[in-house]
C-alpha positions, 0 to 999 in steps of 0.5 A: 500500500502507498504512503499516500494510502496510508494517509487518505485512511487516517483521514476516515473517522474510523481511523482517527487516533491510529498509527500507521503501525496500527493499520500496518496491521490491520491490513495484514490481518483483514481481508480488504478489496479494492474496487475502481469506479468509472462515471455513472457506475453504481457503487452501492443502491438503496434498499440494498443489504449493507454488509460491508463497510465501503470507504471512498479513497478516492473521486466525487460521489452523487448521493441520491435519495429516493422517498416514493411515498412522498414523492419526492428527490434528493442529489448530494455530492460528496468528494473523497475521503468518505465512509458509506453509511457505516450506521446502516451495517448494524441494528433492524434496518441493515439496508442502504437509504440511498443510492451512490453513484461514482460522479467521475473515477472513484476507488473504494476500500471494502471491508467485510463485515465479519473482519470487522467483528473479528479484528477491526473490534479488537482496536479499542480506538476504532470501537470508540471511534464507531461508537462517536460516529453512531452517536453523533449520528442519533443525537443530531437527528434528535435535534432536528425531529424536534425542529422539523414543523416548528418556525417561519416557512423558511425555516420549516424549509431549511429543516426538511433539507438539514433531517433528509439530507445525508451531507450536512454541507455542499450542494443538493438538488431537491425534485419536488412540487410546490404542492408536496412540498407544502404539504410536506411541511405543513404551510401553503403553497403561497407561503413557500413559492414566497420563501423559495424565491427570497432565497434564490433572489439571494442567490442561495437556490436555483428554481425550475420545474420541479427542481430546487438547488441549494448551491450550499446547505450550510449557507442556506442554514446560515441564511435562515438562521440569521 
């Protein structure tokens, strides 16, 4: 493994606090696949079984997720370094949330989850590390429950984006109607056609045909919340 491999692992937050004599080990004793991605490649599809921890080494991903039910869509970006969705390989629901789509070349390290039980666990560091990225995880989301139909339009629009989207940051692409979207998060379509387009007055969003762009998710929030 190059040096500069080494250093893209100790960037994860799973491997935050090891050394390079830790994952020396680590990777003589789990089984590890490297995998190569060209554009438009499927990495990993929603609804599908997560039985292995995925990280992006290297490249752009598209996040998407889809919500039937409600009909609707969201588009994520995210560069590497990256883990895929390691809350999804334990608990009642071990199933991808969305899809991931390699947005240019992307090369992923696979580690199964039987090696990660096995040897992974035994690193009192990546255990504490698993627990703070699950912990995290749950305590943010509690925080927005409770935020989720509370406030302006504005801020119940900028509160349905911060609970669904994967990456609290960067930019996303919203399909959806005006009308569902309203219906969503309990307000008139008046109310939020009048919010959307204070937004993207501001430069914030892009509108068209049921499309919203938010060009950054941590500017909209700064935006709302000032």
């Amino acid at each position: 493994m190059k040096v500069s491999m080494y250093d893209t692992l100790l960037e994860l937050p799973l491997f935050q606090g090891l050394t390079k004599e830790n994952i020396t080990s680590i990777i003589e004793k789990v089984k590890m696949g490297f995998h190569k991605y060209n554009a438009k490649q499927c990495i990993a599809q929603q609804e599908e079984k997560c039985n292995s921890l995925i990280f992006i080494l290297e490249g752009k991903v598209n996040i998407t997720t889809n919500d039937t039910s409600h009909n609707f869509k969201i588009v994520e970006e995210v560069n590497a370094p990256y883990i895929l969705e390691p809350y999804s390989l334990f608990g009642m629901h071990t199933k991808y949330h969305a899809s991931y789509i390699a947005a240019n070349n992307v090369e992923t390290l696979n580690i199964d989850k039987s090696y990660i039980l096995t040897n992974l666990c035994k690193f009192e560091i990546f255990n504490l590390n698993y627990l703070n990225i699950i912990s995290n995880r749950a305590q943010t989301a509690n925080i927005k429950l409770w935020n989720s139909h509370i406030g302006s339009t504005r801020e119940k629009l900028m509160n349905f984006l911060a609970l669904r989207c994967i990456i609290p940051y960067g930019k996303k692409t919203l399909y959806i109607t005006m009308e569902d979207m309203a219906s969503l998060i309990d307000d008139t379509r008046i109310n939020v056609s009048r919010a959307l387009n204070e937004l993207q007055e501001k430069g914030i969003i892009e509108l068209s045909r049921k499309k919203i762009i938010i060009n950054d998710l941590t500017q909209l929030i700064e935006e709302v919340k000032d």
